[in-house]
C-alpha positions as CSV (number, residue, x, y, z in Angstrom):
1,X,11.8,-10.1,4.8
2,X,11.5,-6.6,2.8
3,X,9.5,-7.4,0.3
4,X,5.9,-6.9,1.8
5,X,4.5,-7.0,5.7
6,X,3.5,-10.4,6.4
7,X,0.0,-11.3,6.8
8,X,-1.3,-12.9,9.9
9,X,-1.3,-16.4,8.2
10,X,2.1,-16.2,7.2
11,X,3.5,-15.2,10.6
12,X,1.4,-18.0,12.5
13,X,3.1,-20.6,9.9
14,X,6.6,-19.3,11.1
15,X,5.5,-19.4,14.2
16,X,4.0,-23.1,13.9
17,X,7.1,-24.1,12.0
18,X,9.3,-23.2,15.0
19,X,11.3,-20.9,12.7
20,X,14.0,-18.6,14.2
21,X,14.3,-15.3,12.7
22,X,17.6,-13.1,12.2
23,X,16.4,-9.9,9.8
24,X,20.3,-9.2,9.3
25,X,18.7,-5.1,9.5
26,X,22.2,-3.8,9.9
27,X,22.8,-5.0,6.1
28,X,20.5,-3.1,5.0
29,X,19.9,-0.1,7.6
30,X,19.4,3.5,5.7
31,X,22.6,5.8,5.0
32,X,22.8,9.2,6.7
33,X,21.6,10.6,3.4
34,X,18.7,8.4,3.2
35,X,17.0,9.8,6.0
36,X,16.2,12.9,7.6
37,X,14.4,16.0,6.5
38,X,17.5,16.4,3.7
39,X,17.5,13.1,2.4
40,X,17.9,12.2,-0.9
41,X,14.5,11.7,-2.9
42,X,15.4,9.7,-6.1
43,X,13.1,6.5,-7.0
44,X,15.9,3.8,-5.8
45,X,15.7,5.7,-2.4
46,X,12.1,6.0,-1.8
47,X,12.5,1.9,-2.9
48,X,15.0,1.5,-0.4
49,X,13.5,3.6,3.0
50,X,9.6,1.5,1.5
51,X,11.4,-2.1,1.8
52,X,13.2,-1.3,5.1
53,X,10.1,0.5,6.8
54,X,8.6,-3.8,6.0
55,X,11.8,-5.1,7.0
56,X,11.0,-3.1,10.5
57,X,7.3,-3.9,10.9
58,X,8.2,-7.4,10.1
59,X,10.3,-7.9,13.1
60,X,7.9,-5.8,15.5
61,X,5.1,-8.2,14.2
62,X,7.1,-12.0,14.2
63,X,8.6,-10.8,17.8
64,X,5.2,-9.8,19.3
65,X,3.5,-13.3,17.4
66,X,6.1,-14.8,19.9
67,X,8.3,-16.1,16.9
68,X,12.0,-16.4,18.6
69,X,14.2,-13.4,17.1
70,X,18.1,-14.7,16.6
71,X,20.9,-11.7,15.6
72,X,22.4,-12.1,12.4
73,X,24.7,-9.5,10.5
74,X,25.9,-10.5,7.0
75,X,28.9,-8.8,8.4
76,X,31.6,-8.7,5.6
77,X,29.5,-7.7,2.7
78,X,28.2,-3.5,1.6
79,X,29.3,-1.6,4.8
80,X,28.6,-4.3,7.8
81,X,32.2,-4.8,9.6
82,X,32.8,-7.9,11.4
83,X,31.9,-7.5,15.3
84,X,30.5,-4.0,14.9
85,X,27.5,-4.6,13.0
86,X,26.2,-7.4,15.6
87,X,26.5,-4.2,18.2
88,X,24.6,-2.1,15.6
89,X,21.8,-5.4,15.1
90,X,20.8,-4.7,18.9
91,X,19.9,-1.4,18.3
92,X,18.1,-1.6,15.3
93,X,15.9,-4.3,16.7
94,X,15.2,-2.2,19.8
95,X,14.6,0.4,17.1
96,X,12.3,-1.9,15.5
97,X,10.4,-2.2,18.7
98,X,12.0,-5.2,20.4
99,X,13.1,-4.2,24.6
100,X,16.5,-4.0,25.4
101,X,16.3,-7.3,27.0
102,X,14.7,-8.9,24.5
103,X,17.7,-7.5,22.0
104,X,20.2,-8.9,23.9
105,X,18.8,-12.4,24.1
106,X,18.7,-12.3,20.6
107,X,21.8,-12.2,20.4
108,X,22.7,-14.8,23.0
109,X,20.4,-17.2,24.0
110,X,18.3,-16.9,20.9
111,X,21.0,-17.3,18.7
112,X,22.5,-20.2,20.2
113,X,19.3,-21.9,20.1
114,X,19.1,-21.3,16.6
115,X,22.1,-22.8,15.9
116,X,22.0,-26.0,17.8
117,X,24.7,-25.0,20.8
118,X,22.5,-23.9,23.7
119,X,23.5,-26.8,25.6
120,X,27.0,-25.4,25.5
121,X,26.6,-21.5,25.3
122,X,24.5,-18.9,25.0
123,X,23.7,-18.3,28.7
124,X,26.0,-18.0,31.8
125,X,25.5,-21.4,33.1
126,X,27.9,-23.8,35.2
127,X,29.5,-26.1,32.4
128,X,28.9,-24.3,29.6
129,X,31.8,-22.1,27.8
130,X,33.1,-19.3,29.7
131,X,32.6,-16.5,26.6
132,X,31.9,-13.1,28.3
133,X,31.3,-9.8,27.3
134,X,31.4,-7.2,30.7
135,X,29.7,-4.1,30.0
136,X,30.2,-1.3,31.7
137,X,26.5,-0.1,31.3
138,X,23.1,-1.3,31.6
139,X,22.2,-2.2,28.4
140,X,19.1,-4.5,29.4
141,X,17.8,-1.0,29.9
142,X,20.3,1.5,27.5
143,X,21.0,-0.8,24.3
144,X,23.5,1.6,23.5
145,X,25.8,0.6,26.1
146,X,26.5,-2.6,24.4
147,X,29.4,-0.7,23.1
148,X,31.1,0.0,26.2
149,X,32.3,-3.0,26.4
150,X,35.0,-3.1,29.7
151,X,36.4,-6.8,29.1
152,X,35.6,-10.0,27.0
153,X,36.5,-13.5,27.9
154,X,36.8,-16.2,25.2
155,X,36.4,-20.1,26.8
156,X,37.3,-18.1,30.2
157,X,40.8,-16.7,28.9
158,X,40.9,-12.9,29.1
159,X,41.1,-11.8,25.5
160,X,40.3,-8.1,25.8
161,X,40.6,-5.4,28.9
162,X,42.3,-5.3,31.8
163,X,45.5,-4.9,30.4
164,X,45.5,-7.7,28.2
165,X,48.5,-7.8,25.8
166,X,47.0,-8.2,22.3
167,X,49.0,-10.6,20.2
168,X,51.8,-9.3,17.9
169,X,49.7,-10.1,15.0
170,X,47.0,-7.8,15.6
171,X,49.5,-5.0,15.7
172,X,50.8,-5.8,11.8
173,X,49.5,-3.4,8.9
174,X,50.7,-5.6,6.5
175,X,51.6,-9.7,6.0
176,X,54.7,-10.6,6.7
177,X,57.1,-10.6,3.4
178,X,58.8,-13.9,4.0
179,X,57.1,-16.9,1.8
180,X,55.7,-20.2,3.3
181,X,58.2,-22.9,3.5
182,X,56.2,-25.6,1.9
183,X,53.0,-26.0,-0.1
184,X,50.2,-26.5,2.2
185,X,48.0,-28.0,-0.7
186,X,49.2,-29.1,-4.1
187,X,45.8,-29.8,-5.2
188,X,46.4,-33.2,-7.1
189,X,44.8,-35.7,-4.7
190,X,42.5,-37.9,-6.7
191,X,39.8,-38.4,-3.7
192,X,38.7,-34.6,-3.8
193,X,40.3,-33.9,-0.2
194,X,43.3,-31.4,0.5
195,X,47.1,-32.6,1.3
196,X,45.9,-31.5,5.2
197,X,43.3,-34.2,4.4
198,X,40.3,-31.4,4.7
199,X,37.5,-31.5,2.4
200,X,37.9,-29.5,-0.4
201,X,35.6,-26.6,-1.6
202,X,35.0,-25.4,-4.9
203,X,31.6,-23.0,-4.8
204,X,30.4,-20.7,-1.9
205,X,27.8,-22.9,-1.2
């Protein structure tokens, strides 16, 4: 929300509607040449830094109302990458005013229970899935360390550190050249599904 600074009543309906909120800053955090004594000072810039100054004071002012922040990226579109940017999310909410701790909850707890799936992750709890991420920091104190991240665990197999072997695929710089050897979908089912019997999409939403 970067339009305007919420008013009081509008944060306490949030609030009241048990509404999670993830800002997604890191989509639209300013470029090295929009800030800074040097930066650039053309009307679509002065727009931009205006709208995410809101953006900021909106998440100091739902998080102190006690509204429950979740992280959320929009990784994959303008210059959020996948993984990175949720890194990146921590600190701009701590730069927004949000603890360390309270960061990193968004990110976990918080965001599990915006989803639904806090009965199954989101903390480290006996029974629930075994997906770590060891730092080798403190970053309940420095949210910068989140990015020294030592190993990660996915459903308690060691995915990353330790001298894990990363699978062959992730070594490729290109797809492989041979062709698949059958259609996976020829498209002419008459029920709307997929030959693999999926549900088939035809809009982004």
């Amino acid at each position: 929300i970067q339009d305007a600074v919420l008013d009081a009543d509008a944060i306490a309906r949030i609030k009241k509607a048990g509404t999670f909120y993830a800002p997604t800053l890191a989509i639209y955090q300013l470029k090295p040449d929009e800030i800074g004594p040097g930066r650039k000072d053309d009307a679509a810039t002065r727009q931009r830094i205006r709208k995410y100054g809101f953006a900021e004071e909106n998440v100091r002012n739902l998080f102190a109302a006690g509204v429950p922040i979740a992280v959320g990226t929009d990784a994959g579109i303008g210059g959020a990458k996948h993984g990175f940017s949720t890194l990146q999310e921590m600190e701009l909410l701590v730069a927004a005013g949000l603890t360390p701790k309270a960061a990193l909850l968004a990110s976990t707890s918080n965001s599990a229970l915006a989803l639904g799936l806090s009965g199954d992750r989101g903390t480290i709890e006996k029974g629930k899935r075994a997906d770590l991420v060891l730092i080798d920091g403190k970053p309940w104190e420095t949210i910068g360390d989140v990015h020294k991240i030592d190993r990660v665990f996915v459903d308690g197999k060691l995915v990353h550190g330790g001298g894990t072997k990363p699978p062959a695929g992730n070594l490729a710089t290109a797809l492989p050249a041979t062709a698949a050897a059958e259609l996976i979908d020829d498209f002419e089912r008459t029920d709307g599904r997929s030959a693999l019997d999926t549900l088939r999409l035809a809009d982004m939403d």
